[in-house]
C-alpha positions in Angstrom: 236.2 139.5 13.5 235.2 136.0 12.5 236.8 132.6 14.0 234.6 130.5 12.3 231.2 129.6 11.4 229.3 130.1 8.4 232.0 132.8 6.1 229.1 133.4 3.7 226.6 134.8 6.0 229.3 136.5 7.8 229.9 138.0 4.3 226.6 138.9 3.2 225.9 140.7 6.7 229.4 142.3 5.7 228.0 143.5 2.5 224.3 144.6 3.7 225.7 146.7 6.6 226.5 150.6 6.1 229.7 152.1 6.9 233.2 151.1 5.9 234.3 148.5 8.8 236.7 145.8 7.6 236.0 142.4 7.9 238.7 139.9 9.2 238.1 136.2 8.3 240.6 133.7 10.5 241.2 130.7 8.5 242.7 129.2 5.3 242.0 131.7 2.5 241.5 128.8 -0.1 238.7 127.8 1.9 237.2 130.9 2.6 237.4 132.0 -1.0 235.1 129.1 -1.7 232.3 130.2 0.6 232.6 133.9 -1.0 229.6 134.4 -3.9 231.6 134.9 -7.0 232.1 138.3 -9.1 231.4 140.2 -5.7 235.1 141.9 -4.6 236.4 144.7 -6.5 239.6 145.0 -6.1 242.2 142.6 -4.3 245.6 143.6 -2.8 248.2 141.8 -1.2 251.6 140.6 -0.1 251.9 136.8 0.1 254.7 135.3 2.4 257.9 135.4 0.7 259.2 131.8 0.0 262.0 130.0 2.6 263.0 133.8 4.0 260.4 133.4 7.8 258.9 131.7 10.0 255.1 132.6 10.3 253.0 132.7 12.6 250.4 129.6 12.2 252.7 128.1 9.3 251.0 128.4 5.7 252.2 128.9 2.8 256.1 130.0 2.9 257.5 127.5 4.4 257.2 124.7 1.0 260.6 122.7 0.1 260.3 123.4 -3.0 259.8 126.9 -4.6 257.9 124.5 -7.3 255.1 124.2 -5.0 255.1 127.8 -3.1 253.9 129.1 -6.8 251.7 126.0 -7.0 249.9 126.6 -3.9 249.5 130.8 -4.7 248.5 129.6 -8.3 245.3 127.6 -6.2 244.6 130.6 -4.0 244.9 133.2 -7.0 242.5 130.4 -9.0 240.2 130.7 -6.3 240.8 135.0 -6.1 239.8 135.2 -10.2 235.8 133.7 -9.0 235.3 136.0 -6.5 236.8 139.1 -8.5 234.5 141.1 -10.4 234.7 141.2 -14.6 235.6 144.8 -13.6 237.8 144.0 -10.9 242.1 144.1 -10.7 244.4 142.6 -8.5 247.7 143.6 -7.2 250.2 141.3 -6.6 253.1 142.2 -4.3 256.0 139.2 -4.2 259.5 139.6 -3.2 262.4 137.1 -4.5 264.8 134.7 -3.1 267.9 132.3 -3.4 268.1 128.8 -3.9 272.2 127.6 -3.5 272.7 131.1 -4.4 270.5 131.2 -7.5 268.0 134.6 -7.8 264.9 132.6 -8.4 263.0 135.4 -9.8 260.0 134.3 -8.4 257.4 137.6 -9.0 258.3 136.9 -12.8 257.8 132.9 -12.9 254.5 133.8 -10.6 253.3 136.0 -13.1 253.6 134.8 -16.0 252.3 131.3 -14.8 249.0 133.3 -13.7 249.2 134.7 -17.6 249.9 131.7 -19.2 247.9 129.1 -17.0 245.5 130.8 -15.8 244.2 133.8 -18.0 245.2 136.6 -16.0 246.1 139.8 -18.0 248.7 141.8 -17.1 248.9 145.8 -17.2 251.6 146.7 -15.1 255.0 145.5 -13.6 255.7 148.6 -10.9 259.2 148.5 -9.5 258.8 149.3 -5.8 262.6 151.1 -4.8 262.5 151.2 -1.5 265.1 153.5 -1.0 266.9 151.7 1.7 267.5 148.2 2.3 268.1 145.8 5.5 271.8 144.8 6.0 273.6 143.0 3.6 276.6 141.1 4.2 277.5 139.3 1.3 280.4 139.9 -0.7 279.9 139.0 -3.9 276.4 140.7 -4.9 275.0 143.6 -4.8 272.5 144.6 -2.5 268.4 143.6 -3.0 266.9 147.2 -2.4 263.4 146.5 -4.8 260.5 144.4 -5.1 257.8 143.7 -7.5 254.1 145.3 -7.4 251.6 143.3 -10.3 248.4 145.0 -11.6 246.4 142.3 -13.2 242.7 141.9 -14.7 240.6 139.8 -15.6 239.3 141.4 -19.2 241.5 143.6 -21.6 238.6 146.6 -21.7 235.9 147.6 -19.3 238.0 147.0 -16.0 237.3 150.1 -13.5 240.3 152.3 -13.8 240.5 156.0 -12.3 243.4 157.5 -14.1 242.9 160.6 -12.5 244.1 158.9 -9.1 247.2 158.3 -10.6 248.5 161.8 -11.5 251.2 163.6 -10.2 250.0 167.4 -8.8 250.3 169.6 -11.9 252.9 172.7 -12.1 251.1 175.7 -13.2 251.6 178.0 -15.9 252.9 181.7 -14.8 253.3 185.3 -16.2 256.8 186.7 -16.4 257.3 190.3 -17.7 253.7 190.2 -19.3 254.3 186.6 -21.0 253.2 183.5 -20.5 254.7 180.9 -19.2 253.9 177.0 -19.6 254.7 175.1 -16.1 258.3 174.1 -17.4 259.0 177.3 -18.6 258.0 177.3 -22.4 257.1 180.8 -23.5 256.7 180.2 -27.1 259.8 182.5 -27.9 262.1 180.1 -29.1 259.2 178.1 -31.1 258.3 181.3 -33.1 262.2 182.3 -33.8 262.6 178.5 -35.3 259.6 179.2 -37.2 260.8 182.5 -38.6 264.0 181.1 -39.5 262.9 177.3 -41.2 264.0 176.2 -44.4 262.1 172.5 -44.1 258.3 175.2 -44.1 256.8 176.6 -46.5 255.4 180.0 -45.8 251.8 179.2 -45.8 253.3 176.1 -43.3 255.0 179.2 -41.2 251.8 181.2 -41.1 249.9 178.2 -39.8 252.2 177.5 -37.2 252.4 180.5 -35.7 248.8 180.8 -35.9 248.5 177.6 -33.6 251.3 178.6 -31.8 249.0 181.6 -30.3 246.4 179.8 -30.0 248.0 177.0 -27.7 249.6 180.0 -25.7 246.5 181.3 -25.1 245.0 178.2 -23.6 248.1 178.2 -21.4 247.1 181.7 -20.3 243.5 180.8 -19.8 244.4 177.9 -17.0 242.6 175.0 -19.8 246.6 173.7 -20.4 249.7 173.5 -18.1 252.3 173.0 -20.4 253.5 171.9 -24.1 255.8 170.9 -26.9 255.9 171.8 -30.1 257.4 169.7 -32.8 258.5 171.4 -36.1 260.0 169.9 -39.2 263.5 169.8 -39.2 264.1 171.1 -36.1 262.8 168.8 -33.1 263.1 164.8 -33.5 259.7 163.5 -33.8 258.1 161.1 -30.6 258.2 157.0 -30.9 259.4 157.1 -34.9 259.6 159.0 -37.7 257.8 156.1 -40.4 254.6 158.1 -41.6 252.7 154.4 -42.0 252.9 153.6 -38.3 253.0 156.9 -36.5 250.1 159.6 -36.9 252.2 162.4 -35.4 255.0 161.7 -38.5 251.7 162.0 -40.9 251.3 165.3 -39.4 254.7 166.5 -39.8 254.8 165.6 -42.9 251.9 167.2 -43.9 251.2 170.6 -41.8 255.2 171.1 -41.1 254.1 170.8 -37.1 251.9 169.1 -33.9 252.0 170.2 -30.5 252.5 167.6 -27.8 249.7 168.8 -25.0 250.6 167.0 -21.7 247.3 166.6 -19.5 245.9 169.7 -17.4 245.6 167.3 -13.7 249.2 166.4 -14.0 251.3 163.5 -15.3 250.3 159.6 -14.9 253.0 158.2 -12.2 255.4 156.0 -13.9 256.3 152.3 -13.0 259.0 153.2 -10.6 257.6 153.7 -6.9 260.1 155.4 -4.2 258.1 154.1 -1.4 260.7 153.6 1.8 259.4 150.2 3.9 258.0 150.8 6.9 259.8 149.3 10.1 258.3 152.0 12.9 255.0 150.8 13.4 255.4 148.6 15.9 253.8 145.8 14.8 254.4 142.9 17.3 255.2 139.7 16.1 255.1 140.9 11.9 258.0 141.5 10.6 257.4 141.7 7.3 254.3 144.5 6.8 254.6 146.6 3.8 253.8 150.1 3.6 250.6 151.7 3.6 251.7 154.3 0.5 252.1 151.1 -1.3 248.2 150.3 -0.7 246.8 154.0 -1.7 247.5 154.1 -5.8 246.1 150.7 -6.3 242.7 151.1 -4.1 242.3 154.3 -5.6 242.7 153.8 -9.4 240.9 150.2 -9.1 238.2 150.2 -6.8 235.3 152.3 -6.8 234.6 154.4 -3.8 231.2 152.0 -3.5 233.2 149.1 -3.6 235.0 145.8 -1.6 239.0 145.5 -1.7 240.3 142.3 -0.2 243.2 140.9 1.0 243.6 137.3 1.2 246.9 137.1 3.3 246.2 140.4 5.6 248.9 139.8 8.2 248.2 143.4 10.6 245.9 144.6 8.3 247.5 147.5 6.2 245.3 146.6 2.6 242.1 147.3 5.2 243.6 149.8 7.3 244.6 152.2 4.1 240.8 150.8 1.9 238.8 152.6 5.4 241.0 155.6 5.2 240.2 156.1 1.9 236.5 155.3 2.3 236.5 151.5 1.3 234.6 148.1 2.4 237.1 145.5 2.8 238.1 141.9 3.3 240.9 140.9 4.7 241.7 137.0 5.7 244.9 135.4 7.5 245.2 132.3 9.3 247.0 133.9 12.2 244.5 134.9 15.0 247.5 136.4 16.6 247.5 138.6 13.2 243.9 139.2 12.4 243.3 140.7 16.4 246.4 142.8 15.6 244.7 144.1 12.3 241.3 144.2 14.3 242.8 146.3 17.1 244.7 148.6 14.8 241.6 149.3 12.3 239.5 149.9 15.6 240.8 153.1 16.3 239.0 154.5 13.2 235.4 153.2 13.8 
């Protein structure tokens, strides 16, 4: 844990030393970031404090009269964040909203899209974090404020690291029933062939062809290489995203084989924008009241930062970015300037060392 001192030699030691051991940095992060050598983190993660809602420990940023400057002073530190980041780097941006004389600012948007528009960033994602249940909510005329927003952001369109893989749901598998096979949602190719049989929009070379690749596609459901399928035929199933042969490949082939097959991937679905992630208010984290949850922390580090790579947080609070980046086998950075915060994150990451 660093107090003070030199933060770039306390980085580079940081760097040159083996094992995954976080680094905590007490101190102003705008500052700090300055002493960090540019292009050198991989991926950053965090949850700023929310504008006018607490009282934090040391003051910082927060605690502005005007939500004007709360996004000016983030805009500085995420200025500062975009040097340090790697061309290949992302950053995740998690910002709650507030009131103003009981006006939803929709702060996470006007954050955002100043960091597009002023600053370069590029944005891939908006994730809607549901979580599930909410604190109490007593007024009566609105509805309650059960979500929050998570933002992926780059630096460069192409060539960012991205693990997709990371980012799949676990894949149903494909069965035998009876001696047939069955795709992981149930397709057994029984109702495809009958529609075939019975088509007015094919021709019959068109017919032989499809049930042709019909077979073929069942088989590589029975050989484990595919998990599931759709198959579109002319005239009877409504093709996907438009049915205008100039803009849409799959129309093209309609129109001129009379079918395509929609393969969905063998390691599973990619998650959607929509996270059911319930906060977490049992860990007993004295004197932070506002930690978010550690599943919130596991897509992001493992889709955007290598396993050979840095994650940092610039506003760590007790330390979840670091605590979940070491579980899952990442360096990391994480700065705050609460001391009474960064020996909380110190004390809970020690356990795993």
């Amino acid at each position: 844990m660093a107090i003070a001192g030199s933060y770039r030699t306390l980085y580079d030691e940081f760097r040159a030393e083996a094992g995954h051991r976080p680094l905590f940095l007490v101190g102003d992060a705008a500052t700090i970031l300055d002493e960090l050598h540019a292009e050198s983190i991989d991926c950053a993660l965090t949850s700023p404090p929310y504008w006018g809602q607490r009282s934090y420990s040391s003051g910082g940023i927060g605690l502005e009269e005007r939500y004007e400057d709360y996004i000016a002073h983030l805009l500085t530190i995420f200025g500062k964040l975009q040097r340090v980041l790697k061309r290949t780097g992302s950053f995740w941006l998690n910002i709650g909203d507030s009131y103003a004389k009981k006006n939803l600012l929709g702060l996470p948007w006007r954050i955002a899209l100043s960091m597009t528009d002023q600053q370069g960033w590029i944005l891939r994602n908006s994730i809607v974090w549901n979580k599930i249940k909410g604190g109490p909510d007593n007024a009566t005329d609105k509805l309650r404020n059960v979500h929050e927003m998570l933002f992926h952001f780059v630096k460069t369109p192409k060539g960012y690291f991205y693990d997709v893989d990371a980012a799949r749901k676990t894949p149903r598998l494909a069965k035998v029933v009876n001696g047939a096979v069955v795709s992981a949602t149930g397709v057994s190719g029984v109702r495809y062939r009958r529609q075939i049989e019975l088509s007015t929009a094919l021709t019959e070379t068109e017919k032989m062809n499809a049930v042709a690749a019909l077979e073929a596609i069942l088989f590589e459901v029975r050989e484990g290489r595919l998990a599931d399928f759709r198959m579109i035929i002319r005239g009877q199933q409504r093709t996907t995203h438009s049915d205008s042969e100039r803009v849409s490949g799959r129309a093209r082939e309609l129109q001129e084989k009379g079918f395509y097959f929609l393969k969905y991937h063998p390691n599973g679905s990619k998650l959607s924008d929509v996270w059911d992630i319930l906060p977490e208010d049992t860990q007993k984290r004295k004197g932070h009241f506002a930690a978010y949850p550690e599943d919130l922390c596991k897509i992001p580090i493992q889709t955007t930062c290598p396993e050979d790579g840095i994650v940092l947080d610039p506003f760590c609070g007790t330390g979840t970015t670091n605590y979940v980046s070491f579980c899952l086998g990442r360096k990391s950075v994480g700065i705050d300037l609460s001391m009474e915060y960064i020996k909380a994150a110190t004390e809970r990451c020690r356990f795993l060392l």
